[in-house]
C-alpha atoms as an extended CHARMM CRD file, in Angstrom:
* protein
*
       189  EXT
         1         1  UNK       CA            -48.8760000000      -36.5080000000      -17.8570000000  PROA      1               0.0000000000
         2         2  UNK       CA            -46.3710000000      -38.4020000000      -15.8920000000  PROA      2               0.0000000000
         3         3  UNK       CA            -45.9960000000      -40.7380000000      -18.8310000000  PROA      3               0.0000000000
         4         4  UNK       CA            -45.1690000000      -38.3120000000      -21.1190000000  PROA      4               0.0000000000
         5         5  UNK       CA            -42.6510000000      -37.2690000000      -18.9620000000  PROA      5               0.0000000000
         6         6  UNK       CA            -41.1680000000      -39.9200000000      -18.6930000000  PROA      6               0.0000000000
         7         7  UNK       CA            -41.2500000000      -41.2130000000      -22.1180000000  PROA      7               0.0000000000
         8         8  UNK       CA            -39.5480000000      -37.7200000000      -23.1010000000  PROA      8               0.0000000000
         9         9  UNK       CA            -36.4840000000      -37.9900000000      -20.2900000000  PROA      9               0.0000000000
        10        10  UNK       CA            -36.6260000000      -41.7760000000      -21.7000000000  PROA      10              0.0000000000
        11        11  UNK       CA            -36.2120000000      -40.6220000000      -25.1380000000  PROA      11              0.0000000000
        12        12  UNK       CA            -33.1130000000      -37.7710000000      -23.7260000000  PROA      12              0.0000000000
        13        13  UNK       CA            -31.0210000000      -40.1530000000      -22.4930000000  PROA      13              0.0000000000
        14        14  UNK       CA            -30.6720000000      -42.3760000000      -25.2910000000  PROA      14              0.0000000000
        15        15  UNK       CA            -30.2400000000      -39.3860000000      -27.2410000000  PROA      15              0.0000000000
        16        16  UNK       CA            -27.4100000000      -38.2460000000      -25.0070000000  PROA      16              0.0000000000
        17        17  UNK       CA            -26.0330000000      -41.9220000000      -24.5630000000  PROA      17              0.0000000000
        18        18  UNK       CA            -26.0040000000      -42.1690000000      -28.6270000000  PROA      18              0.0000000000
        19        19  UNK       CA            -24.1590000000      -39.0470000000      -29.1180000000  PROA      19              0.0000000000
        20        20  UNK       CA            -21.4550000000      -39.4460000000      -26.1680000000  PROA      20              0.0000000000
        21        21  UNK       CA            -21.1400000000      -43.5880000000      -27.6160000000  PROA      21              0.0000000000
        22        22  UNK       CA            -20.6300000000      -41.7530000000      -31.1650000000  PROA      22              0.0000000000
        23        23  UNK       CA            -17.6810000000      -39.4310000000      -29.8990000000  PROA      23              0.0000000000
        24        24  UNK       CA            -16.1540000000      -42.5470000000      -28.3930000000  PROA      24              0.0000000000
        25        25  UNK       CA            -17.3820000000      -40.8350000000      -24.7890000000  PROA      25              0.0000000000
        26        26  UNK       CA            -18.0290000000      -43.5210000000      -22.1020000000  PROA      26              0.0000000000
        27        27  UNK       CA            -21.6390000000      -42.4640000000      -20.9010000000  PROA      27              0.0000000000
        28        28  UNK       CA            -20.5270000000      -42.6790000000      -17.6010000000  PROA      28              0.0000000000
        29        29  UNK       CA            -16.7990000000      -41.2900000000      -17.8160000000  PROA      29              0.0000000000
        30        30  UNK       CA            -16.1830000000      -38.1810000000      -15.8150000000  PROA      30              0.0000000000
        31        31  UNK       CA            -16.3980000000      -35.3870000000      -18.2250000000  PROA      31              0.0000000000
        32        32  UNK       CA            -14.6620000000      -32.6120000000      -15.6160000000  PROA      32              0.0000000000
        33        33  UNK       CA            -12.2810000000      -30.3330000000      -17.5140000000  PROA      33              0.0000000000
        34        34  UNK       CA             -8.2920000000      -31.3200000000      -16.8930000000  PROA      34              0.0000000000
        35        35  UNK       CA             -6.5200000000      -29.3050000000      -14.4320000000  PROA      35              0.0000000000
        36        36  UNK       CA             -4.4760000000      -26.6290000000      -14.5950000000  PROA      36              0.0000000000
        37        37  UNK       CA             -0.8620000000      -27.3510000000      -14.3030000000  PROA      37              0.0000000000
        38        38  UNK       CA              0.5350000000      -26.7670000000      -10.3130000000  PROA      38              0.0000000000
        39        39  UNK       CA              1.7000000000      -23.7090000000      -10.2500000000  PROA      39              0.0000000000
        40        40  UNK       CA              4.6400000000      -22.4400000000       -7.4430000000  PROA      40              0.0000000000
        41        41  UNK       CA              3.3870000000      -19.6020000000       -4.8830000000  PROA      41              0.0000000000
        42        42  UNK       CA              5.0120000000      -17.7310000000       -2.8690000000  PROA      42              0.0000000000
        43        43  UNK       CA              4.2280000000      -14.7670000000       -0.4870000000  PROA      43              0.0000000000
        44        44  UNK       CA              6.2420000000      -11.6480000000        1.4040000000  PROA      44              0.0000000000
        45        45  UNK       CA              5.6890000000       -9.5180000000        3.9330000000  PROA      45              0.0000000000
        46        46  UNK       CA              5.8450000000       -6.1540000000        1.9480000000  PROA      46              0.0000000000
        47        47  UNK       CA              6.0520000000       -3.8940000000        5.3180000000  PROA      47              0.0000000000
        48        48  UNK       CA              9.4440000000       -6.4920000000        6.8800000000  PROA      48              0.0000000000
        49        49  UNK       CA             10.7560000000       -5.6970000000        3.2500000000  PROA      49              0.0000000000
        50        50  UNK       CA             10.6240000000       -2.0320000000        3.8130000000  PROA      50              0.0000000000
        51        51  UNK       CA             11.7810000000       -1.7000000000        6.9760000000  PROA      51              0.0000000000
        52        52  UNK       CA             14.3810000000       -4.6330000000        6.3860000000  PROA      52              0.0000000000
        53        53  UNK       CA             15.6030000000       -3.5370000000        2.8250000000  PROA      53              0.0000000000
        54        54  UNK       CA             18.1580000000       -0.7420000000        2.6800000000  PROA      54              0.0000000000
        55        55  UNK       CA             16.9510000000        0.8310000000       -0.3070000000  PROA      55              0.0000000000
        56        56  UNK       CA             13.6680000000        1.3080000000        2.4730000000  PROA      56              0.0000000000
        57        57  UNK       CA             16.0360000000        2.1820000000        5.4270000000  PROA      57              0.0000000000
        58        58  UNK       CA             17.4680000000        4.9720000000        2.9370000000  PROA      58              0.0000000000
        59        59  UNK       CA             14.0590000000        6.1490000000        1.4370000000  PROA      59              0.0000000000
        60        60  UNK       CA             12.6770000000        6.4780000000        4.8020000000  PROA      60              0.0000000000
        61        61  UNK       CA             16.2150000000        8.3700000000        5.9480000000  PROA      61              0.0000000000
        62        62  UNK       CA             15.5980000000       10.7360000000        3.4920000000  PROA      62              0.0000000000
        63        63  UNK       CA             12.1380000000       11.2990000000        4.6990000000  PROA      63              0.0000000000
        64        64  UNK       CA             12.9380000000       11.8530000000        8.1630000000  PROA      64              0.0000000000
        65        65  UNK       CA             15.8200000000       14.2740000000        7.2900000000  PROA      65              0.0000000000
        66        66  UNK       CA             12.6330000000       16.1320000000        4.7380000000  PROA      66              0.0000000000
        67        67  UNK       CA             10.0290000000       15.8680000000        7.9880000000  PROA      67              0.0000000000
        68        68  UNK       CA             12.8220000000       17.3870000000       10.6140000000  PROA      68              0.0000000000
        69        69  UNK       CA             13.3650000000       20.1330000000        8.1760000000  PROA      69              0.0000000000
        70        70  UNK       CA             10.2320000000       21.1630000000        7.7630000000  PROA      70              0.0000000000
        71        71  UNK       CA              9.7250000000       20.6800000000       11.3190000000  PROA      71              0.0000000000
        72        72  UNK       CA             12.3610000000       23.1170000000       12.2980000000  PROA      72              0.0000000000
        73        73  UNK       CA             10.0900000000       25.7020000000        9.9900000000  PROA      73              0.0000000000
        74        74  UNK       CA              6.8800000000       24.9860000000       12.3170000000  PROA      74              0.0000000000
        75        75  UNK       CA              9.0380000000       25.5620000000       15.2010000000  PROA      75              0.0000000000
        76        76  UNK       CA             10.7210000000       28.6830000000       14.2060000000  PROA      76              0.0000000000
        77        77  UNK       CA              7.1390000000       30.4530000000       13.0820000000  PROA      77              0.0000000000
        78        78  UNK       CA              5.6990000000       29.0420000000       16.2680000000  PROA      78              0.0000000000
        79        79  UNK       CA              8.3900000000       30.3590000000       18.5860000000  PROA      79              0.0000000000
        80        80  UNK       CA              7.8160000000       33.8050000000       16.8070000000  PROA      80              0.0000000000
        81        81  UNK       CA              4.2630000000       33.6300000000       17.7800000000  PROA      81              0.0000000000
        82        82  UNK       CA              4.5480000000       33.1110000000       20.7510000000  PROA      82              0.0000000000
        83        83  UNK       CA              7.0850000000       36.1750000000       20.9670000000  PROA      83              0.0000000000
        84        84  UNK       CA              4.1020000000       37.9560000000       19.4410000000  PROA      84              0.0000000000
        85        85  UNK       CA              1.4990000000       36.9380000000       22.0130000000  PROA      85              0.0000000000
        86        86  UNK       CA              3.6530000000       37.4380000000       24.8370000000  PROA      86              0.0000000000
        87        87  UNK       CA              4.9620000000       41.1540000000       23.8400000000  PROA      87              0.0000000000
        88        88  UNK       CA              1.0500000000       41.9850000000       22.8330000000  PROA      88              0.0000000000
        89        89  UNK       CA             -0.0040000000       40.8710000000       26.4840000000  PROA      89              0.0000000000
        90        90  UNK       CA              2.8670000000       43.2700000000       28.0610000000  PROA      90              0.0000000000
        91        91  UNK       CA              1.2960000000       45.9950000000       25.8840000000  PROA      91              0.0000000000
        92        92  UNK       CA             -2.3390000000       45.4730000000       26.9620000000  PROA      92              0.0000000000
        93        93  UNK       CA             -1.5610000000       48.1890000000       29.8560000000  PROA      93              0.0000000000
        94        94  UNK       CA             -0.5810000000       50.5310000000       27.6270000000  PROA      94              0.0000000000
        95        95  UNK       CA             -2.2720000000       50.3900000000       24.4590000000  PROA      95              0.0000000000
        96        96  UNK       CA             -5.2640000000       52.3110000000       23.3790000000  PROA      96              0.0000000000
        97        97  UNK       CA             -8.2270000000       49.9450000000       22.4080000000  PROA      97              0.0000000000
        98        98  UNK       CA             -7.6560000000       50.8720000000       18.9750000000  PROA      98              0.0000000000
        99        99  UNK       CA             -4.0490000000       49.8710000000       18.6920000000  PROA      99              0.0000000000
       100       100  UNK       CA             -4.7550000000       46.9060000000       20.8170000000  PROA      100             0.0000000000
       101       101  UNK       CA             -7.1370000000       45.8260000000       18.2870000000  PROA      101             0.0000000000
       102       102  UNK       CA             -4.7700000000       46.6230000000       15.2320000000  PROA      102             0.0000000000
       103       103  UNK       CA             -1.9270000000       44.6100000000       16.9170000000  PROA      103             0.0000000000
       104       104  UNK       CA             -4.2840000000       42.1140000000       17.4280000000  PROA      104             0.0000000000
       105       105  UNK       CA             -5.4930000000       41.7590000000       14.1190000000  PROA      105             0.0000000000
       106       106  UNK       CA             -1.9010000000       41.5290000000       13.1740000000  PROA      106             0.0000000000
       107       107  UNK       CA             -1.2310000000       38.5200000000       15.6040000000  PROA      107             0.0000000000
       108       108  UNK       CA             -4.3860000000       36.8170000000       14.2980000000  PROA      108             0.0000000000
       109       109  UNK       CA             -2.9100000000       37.4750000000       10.5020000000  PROA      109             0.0000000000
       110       110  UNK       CA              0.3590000000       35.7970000000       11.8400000000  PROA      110             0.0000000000
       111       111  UNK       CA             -1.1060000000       32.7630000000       13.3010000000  PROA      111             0.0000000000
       112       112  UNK       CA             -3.3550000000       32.1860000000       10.2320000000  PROA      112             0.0000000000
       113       113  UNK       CA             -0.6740000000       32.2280000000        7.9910000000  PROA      113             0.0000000000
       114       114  UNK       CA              0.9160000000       29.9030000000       10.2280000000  PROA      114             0.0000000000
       115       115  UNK       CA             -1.6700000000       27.2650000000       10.0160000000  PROA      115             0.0000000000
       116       116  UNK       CA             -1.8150000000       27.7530000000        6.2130000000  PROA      116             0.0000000000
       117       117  UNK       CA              2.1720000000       26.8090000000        6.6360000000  PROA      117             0.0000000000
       118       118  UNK       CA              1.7410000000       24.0070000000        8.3490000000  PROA      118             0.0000000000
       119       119  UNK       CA             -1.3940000000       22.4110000000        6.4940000000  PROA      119             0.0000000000
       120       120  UNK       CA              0.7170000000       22.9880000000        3.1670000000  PROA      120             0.0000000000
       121       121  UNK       CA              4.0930000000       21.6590000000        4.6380000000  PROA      121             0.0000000000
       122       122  UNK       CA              1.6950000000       18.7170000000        6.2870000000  PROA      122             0.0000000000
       123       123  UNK       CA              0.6280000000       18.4550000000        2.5450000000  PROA      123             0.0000000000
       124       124  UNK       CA              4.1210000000       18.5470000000        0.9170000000  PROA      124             0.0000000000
       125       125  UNK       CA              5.4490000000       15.6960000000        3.7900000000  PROA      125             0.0000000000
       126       126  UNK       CA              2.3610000000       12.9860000000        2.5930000000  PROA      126             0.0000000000
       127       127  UNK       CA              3.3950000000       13.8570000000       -1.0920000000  PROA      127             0.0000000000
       128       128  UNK       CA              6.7990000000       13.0140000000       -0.1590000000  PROA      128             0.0000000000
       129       129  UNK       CA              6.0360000000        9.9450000000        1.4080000000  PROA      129             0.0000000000
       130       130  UNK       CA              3.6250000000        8.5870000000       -1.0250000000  PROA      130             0.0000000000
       131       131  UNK       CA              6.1760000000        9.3480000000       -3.4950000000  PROA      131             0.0000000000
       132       132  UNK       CA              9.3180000000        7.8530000000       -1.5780000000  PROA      132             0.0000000000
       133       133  UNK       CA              6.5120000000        4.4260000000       -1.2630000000  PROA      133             0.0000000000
       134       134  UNK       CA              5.8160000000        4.0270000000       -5.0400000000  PROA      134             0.0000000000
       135       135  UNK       CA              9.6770000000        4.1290000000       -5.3960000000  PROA      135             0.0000000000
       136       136  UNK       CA             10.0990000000        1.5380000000       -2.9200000000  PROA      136             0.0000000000
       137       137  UNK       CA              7.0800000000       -0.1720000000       -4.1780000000  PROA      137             0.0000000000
       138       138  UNK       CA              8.6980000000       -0.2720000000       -7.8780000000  PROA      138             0.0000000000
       139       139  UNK       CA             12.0350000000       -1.3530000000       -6.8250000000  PROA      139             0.0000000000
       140       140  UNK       CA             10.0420000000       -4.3530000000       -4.8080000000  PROA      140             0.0000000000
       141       141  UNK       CA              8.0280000000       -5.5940000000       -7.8830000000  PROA      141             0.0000000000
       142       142  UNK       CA             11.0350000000       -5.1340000000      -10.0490000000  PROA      142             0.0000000000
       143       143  UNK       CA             13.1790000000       -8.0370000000       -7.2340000000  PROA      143             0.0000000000
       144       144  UNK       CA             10.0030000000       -9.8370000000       -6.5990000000  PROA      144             0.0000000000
       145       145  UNK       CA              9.2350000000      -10.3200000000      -10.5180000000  PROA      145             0.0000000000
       146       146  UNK       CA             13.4520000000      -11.5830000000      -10.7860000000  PROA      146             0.0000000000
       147       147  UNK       CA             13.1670000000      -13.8460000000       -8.2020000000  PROA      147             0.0000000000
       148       148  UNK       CA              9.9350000000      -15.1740000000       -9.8580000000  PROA      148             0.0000000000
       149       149  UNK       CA             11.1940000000      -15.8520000000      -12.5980000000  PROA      149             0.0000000000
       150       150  UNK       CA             14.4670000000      -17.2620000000      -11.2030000000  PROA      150             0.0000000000
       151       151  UNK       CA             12.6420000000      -19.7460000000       -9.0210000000  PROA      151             0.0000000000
       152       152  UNK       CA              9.7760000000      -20.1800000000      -10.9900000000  PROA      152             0.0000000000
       153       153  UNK       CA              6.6270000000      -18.8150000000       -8.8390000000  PROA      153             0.0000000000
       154       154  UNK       CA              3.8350000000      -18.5790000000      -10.7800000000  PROA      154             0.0000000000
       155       155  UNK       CA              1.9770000000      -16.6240000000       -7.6430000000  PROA      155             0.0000000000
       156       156  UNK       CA              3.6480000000      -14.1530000000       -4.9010000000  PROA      156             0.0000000000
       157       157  UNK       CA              0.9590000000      -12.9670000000       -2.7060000000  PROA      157             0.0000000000
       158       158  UNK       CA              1.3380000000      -10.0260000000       -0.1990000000  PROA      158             0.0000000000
       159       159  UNK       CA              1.4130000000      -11.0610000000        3.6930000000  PROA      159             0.0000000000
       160       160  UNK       CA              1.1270000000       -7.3810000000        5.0220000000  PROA      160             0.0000000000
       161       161  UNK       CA             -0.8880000000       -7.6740000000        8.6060000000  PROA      161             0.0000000000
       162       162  UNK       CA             -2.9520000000       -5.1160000000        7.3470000000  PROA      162             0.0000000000
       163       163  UNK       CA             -4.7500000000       -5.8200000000        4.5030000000  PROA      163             0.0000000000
       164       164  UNK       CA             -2.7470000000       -8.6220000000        3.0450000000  PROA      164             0.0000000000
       165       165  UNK       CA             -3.7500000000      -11.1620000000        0.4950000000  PROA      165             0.0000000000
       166       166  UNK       CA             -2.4500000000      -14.2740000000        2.9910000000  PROA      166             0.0000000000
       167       167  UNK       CA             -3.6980000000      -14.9790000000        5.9390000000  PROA      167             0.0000000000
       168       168  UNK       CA             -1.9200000000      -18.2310000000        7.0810000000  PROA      168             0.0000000000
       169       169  UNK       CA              1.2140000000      -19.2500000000        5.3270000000  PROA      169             0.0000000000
       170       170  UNK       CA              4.0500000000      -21.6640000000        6.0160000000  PROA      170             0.0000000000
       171       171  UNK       CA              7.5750000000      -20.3880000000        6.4100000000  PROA      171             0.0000000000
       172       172  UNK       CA              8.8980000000      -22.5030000000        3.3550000000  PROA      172             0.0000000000
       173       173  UNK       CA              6.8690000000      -20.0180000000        0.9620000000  PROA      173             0.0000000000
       174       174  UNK       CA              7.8170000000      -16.9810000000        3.0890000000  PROA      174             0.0000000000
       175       175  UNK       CA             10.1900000000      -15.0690000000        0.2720000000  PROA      175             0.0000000000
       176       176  UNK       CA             10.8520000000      -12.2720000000        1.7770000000  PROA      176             0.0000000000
       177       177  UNK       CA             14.2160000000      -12.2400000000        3.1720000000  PROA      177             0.0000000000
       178       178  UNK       CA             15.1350000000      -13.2130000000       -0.4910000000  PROA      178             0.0000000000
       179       179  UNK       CA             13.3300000000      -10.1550000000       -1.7110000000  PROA      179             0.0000000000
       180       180  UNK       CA             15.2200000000       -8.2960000000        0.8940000000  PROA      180             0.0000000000
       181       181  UNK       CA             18.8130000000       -9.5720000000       -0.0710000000  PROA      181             0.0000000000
       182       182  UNK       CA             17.6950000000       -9.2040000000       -3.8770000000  PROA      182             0.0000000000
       183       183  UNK       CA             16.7570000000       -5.3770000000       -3.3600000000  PROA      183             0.0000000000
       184       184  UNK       CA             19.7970000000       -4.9550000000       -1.6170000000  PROA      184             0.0000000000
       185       185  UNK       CA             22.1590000000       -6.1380000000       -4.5290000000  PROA      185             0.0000000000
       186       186  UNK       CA             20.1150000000       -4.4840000000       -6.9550000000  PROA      186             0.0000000000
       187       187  UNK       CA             20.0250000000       -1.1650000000       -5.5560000000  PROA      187             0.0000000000
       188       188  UNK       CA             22.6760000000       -0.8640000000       -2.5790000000  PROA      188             0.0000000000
       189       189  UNK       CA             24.1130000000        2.5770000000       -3.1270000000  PROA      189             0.0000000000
């Protein structure tokens, strides 16, 4: 059985070494496939662009002025609650159960709707600030993709701390205060 084998893996190999001598193929050149051609990376710091760009400083200005607003709602209905619960405990003394229980059921109507208020302007605020990101977001590809092709990266890679594609990097390929200027020429307003 072992003789067979052998014979047989014998019998391959000239096989192979007649069909790689016949495609001019040194038996025993490195067949590996070429490499692919270098190509230039870079990587940013998508979170130092936001906070450093001004497009991000005026995106996130906008939001803050949207979140006080809205804030000054939730403080105006919760002030007048407040009003409410503090007049219905002066009228405890006074009140029969039954209108107790009516002006309580109108306090409890008030504070309910308040909570619907806030989870909907709660709701409106992270729709607003998903929306003001994308924008940013857009704006960022659009300078990272010019300065890509400008310089000639092949590969920019995100360095956010939190769940970025780089986790070491040396400063050299660290783009991102040219993202920052680019953003700023291309949409300074």
């Amino acid at each position: 059985m072992n003789r067979i084998l052998v014979s047989i893996m014998f019998v391959m190999s000239l096989a192979l070494y007649g069909m790689a001598h016949a495609e001019g193929v040194s038996p025993t050149a490195d067949v590996t496939p070429p490499a692919p051609a270098a190509i230039k990376i870079a990587f940013l710091d998508a979170q130092k662009a936001l906070d450093g760009a001004k497009e991000g400083q005026r995106l996130r200005g906008l939001l803050d002025e949207y979140v006080k607003a809205r804030q000054k709602m939730i403080d105006l209905d919760e002030q007048d609650i407040k009003r409410l619960r503090d007049a219905l405990d002066k009228q405890v003394p006074v009140l029969s159960q039954e209108a107790f229980k009516l002006k309580q059921g109108e306090f409890e109507d008030k504070v309910n709707s308040y909570r619907k208020k806030v989870s909907e302007l709660q709701r409106e605020v992270q729709e607003k600030r998903l929306g003001a990101l994308e924008e940013f977001n857009k704006k960022l590809e659009q300078s990272v993709k010019q300065i890509s092709e400008k310089e000639g990266y092949g590969l920019v890679l995100n360095k956010n701390g939190e769940g970025g594609a780089v986790i070491y990097g040396k400063e050299s390929y660290d783009i991102t205060a040219k993202v920052i200027d680019q953003m700023d020429k291309l949409y300074a307003k």
